[in-house]
C-alpha positions in Angstrom: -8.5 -45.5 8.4 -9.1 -42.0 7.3 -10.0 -41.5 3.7 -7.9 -38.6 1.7 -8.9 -34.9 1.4 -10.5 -34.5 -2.3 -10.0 -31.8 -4.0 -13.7 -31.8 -5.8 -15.2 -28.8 -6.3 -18.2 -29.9 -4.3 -16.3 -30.8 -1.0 -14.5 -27.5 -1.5 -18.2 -25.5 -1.8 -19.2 -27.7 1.5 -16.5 -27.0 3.5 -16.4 -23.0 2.8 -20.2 -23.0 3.7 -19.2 -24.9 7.4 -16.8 -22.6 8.1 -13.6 -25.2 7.3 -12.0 -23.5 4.5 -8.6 -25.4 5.4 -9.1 -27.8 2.0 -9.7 -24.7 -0.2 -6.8 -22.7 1.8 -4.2 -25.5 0.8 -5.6 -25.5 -2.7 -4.8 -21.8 -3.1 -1.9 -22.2 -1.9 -0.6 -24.6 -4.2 -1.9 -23.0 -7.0 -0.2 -19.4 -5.2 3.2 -22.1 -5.5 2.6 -22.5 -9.1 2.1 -19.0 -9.9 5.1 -17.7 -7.9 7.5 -19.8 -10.6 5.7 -18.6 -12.9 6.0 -14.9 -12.6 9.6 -15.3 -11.7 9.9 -17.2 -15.0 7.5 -14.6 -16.8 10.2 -11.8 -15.5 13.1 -13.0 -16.2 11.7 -13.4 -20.3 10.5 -10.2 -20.5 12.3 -7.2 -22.0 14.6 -6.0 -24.6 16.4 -9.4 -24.7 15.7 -11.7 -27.5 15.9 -14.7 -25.2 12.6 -16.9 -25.3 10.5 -18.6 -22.2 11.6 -21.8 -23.5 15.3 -20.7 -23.7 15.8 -19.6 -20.1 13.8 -22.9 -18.7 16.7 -25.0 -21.2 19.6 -23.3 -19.3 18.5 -22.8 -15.6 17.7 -26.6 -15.7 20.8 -27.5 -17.2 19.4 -28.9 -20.3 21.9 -27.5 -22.6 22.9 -23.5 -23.7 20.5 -22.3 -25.6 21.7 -18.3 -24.7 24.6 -16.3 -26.2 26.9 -14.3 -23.7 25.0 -11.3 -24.0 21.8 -12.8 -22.7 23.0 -15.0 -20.1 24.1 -11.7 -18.8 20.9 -9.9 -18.7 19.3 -13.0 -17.8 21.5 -14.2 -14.7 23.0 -10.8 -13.7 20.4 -8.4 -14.2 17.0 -9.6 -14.7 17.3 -12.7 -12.4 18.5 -11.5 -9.3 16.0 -8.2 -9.6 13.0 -11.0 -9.9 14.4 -12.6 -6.8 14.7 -9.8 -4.7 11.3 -8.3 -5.7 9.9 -12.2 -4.9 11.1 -11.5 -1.1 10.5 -8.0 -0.7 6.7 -8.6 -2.1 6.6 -11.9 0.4 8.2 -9.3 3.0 6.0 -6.6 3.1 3.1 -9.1 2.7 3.6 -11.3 5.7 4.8 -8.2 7.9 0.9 -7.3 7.2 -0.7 -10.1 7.8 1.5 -10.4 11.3 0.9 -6.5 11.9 -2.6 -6.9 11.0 -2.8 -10.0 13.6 -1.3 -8.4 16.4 -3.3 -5.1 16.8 -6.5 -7.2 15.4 -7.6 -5.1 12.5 -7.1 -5.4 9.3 -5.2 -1.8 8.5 -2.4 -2.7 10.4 0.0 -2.4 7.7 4.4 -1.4 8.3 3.7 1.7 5.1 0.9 3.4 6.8 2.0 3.2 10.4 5.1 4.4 9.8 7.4 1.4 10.3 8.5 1.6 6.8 9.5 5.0 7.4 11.3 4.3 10.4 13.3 1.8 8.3 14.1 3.9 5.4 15.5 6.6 8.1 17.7 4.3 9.6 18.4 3.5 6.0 19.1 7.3 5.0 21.6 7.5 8.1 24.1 4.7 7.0 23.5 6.2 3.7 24.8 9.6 4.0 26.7 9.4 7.3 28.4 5.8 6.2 31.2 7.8 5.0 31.9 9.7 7.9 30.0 9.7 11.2 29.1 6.1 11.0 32.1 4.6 8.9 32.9 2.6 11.9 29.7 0.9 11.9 29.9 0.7 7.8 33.4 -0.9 8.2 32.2 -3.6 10.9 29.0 -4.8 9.0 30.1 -4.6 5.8 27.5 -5.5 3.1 24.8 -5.9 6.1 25.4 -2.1 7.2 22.2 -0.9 5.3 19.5 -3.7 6.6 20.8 -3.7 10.3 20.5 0.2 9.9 17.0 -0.2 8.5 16.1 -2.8 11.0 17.0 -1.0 13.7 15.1 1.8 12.6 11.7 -0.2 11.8 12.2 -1.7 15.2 12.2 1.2 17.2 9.1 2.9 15.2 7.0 -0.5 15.9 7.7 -0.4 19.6 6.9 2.8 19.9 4.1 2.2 18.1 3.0 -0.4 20.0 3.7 0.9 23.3 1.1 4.0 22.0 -1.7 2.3 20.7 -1.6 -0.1 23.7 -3.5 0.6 27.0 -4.5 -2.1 29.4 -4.1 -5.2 26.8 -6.5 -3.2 24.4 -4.9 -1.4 21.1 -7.1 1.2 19.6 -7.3 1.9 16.1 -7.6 4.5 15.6 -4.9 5.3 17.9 -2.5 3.5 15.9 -3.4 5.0 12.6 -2.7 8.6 14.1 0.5 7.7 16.1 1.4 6.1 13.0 1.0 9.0 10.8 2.8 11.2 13.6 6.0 8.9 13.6 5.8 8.7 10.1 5.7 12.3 9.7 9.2 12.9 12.5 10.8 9.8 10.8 10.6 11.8 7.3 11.0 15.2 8.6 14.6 13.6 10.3 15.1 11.8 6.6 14.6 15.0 5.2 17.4 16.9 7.2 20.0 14.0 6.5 19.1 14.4 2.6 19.9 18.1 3.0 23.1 16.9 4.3 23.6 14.6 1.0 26.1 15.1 -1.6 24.7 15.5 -5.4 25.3 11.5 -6.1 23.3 10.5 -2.7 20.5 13.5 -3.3 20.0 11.3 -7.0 20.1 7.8 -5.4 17.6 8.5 -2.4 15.4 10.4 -4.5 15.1 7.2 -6.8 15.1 5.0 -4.0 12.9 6.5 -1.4 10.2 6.4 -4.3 10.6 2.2 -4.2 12.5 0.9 -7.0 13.8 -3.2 -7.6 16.6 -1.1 -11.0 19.5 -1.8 -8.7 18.9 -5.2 -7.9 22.7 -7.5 -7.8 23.4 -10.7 -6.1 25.2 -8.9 -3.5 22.2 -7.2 -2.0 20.4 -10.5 -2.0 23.3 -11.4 0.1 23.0 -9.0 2.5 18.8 -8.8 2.5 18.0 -12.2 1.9 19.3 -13.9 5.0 17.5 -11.4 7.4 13.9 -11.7 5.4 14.4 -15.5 5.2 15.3 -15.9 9.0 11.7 -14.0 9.1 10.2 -16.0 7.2 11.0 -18.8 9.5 9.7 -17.5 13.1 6.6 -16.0 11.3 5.1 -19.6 10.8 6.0 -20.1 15.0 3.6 -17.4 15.6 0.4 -18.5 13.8 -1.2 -20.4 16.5 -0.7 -17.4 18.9 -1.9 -14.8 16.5 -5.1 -16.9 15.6 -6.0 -17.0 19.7 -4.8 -13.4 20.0 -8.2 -12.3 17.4 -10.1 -13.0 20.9 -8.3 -10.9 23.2 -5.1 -11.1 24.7 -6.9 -12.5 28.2 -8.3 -14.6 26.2 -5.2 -15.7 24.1 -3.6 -16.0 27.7 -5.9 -18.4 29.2 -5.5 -20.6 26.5 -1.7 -20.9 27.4 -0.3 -18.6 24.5 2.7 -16.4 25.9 1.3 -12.9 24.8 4.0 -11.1 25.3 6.6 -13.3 24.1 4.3 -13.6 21.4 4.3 -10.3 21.0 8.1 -9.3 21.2 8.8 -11.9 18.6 6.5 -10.9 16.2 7.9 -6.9 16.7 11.6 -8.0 15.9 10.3 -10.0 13.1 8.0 -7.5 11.3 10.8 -4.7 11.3 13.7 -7.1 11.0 12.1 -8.2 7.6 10.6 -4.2 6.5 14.4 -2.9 7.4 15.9 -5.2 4.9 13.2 -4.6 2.6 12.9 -1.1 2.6 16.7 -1.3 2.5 17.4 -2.6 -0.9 14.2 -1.6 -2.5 12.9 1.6 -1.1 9.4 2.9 -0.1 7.4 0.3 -1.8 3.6 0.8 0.2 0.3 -1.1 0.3 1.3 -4.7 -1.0 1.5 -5.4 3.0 -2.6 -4.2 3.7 -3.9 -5.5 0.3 -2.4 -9.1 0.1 -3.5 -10.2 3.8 -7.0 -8.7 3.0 -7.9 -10.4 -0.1 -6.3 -13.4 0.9 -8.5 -13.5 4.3 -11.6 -12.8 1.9 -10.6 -16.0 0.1 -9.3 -18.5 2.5 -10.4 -17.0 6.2 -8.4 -15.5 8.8 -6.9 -18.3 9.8 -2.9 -17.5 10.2 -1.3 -21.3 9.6 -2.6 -20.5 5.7 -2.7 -16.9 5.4 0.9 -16.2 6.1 2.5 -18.7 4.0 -0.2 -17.8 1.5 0.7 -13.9 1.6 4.7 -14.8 0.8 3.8 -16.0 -2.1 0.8 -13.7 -3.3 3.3 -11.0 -2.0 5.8 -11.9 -4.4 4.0 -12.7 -7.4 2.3 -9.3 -7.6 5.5 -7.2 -6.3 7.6 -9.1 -9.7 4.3 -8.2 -11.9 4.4 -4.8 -10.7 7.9 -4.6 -11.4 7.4 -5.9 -14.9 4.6 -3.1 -15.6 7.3 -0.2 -13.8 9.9 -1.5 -16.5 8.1 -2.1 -19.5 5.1 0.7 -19.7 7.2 3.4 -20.4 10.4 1.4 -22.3 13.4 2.4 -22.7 12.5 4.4 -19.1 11.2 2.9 -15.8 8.6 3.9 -13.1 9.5 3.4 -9.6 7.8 0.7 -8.3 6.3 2.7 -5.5 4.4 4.7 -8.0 2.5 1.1 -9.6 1.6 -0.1 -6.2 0.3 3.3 -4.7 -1.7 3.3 -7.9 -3.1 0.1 -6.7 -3.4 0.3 -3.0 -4.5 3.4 -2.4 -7.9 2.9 -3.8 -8.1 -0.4 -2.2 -7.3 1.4 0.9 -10.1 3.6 0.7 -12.2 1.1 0.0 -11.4 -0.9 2.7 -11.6 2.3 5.3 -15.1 2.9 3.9 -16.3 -0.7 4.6 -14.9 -0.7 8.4 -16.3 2.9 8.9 -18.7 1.9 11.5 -17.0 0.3 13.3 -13.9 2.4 14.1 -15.8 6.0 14.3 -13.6 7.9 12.9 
């Protein structure tokens, strides 16, 4: 009879040095599980409202009412659903990377700098400023889900086109990818741009705000209409981590070992713009949390995509509420679009990243 992992420091130290980091990988990701409560608790105590960590726990475990009306409604109508929604856009964005990053086997794959999230926020734009005329129809027949199937249909079209570009004879080139991304990024925001011309004074103010990436209109009904289509997500991505962990050796290779590649493939497509459409749908432009998570994460627990997806929902999360936090509080009683803290962010680590794999795409 088998003897139970240990979670000494010692074995962990052993096993990253032979190559078997899956003891350190469940490790992080229990401690990831830990910190994701946290920070949703951390967000939900943080602001103007006089309501304590210690208050909040009390009433959403049913311990007793520890909050006066006023603060249960900035806690449970206003903060909580915000913190919620930024947990599954971050987790989103994150595991749409890692998937991105495992399909076209490099590691700046990522749905904001290929242009799927701008494919999304077009489709986006359209029900937005046609959804009262051109495409009532379509408004009137999905209701509340109007704005992500709109997004989603956008994102979708942009990744297989983008696929279908960068791919020649089972090989995808990089560098490829990163200019036909830039050039379907560029038409998706020069079409964007003609439908904001087209807006009224109220929809010129909301998509300016929006397309910036911002969590400030956060409600329980968007979580309705979002949360269903990123959760779905969330439950093929695991499906695919076998095939995109034989898919780092080639697609022959991948296909040989009995993986259906383009299955495989097709799957993962509808699944990374199903989950950037409803994103970028309720939250906006929000770019880099989906190239910086995977990458750390891979740094830290391998490549291996059984840990790193699950593990990039919840890093994901985490550090889209704690930016969210920062975009709320650093300039009180105003608030930064998200877009602006993780741009901040990311596009040094970006850099640094393109620096480091230089070499090896000759660019």
């Amino acid at each position: 009879m088998t003897r139970p992992h240990s979670w000494s420091p010692t074995m962990l130290r052993e096993s990253h040095r032979a190559g078997n980091r899956a003891p350190l990988a469940l490790l992080v990701i229990v401690l990831l599980l830990a910190g994701s409560i946290l920070s949703l608790l951390f967000s939900v105590t943080t602001g103007a409202s006089d309501a304590s960590f210690l208050d909040v726990v009390i009433n959403v475990t049913g311990s007793g009412d520890a909050l006066n009306a006023r603060d249960r409604i900035i806690i449970f109508d206003i903060r909580m659903p915000r913190a919620i929604l930024g947990f599954l856009v971050g987790g989103s964005l994150a595991v749409s990377g890692a998937v991105m990053q495992g399909l076209f086997r490099n590691p700046l794959a990522d749905p904001g700098l290929v242009g799927v999230s701008s494919g999304a926020g077009f489709g986006a734009v359209v029900m937005i400023v046609l959804g009262g005329s051109i495409a009532a129809p379509l408004f009137t027949l999905l209701g509340i889900y109007a704005l992500p199937m709109a997004a989603f249909a956008g994102g979708l079209v942009t990744t297989m086109l983008l696929y279908r570009i960068a791919t020649s004879n089972g090989q995808t080139s990089v560098a490829t990818m990163l200019l036909a991304g830039i050039a379907l990024g560029s038409l998706a925001g020069a079409l964007t741009g003609v439908l904001i011309y087209m807006a009224n004074d109220q929809q010129l103010r909301d998509l300016t705000f929006w397309g910036m990436g911002s969590l400030a209109g956060s409600t329980w009904t968007k979580i309705a209409a979002a949360g269903p289509i990123i959760l779905l997500s969330f439950a093929v991505m695991p499906f695919l981590a076998r095939g995109l962990n034989a898919i780092t050796l080639g697609e022959a290779a991948a296909f040989h070992m009995g993986v259906p590649v383009q299955r495989l493939k097709n799957i993962a497509i509808v699944a990374v713009a199903a989950s950037t459409g409803a994103s970028v749908a309720v939250s906006g432009g929000i770019g880099f949390v989906g190239i910086v998570v995977p990458h750390v994460l891979r740094m830290v627990i391998g490549p291996d995509h059984r840990f790193l997806l699950p593990a990039s929902a919840l890093l994901g999360g985490s550090l889209l509420i704690f930016a969210d936090v920062l975009a709320r509080t650093l300039v009180s009683p105003a608030e930064l679009p998200i877009g602006i803290i993780t741009a901040a962010v990311g596009g040094p680590f970006f850099l640094w990243i393109l620096l480091r794999q230089r070499a090896r795409l000759a660019l």
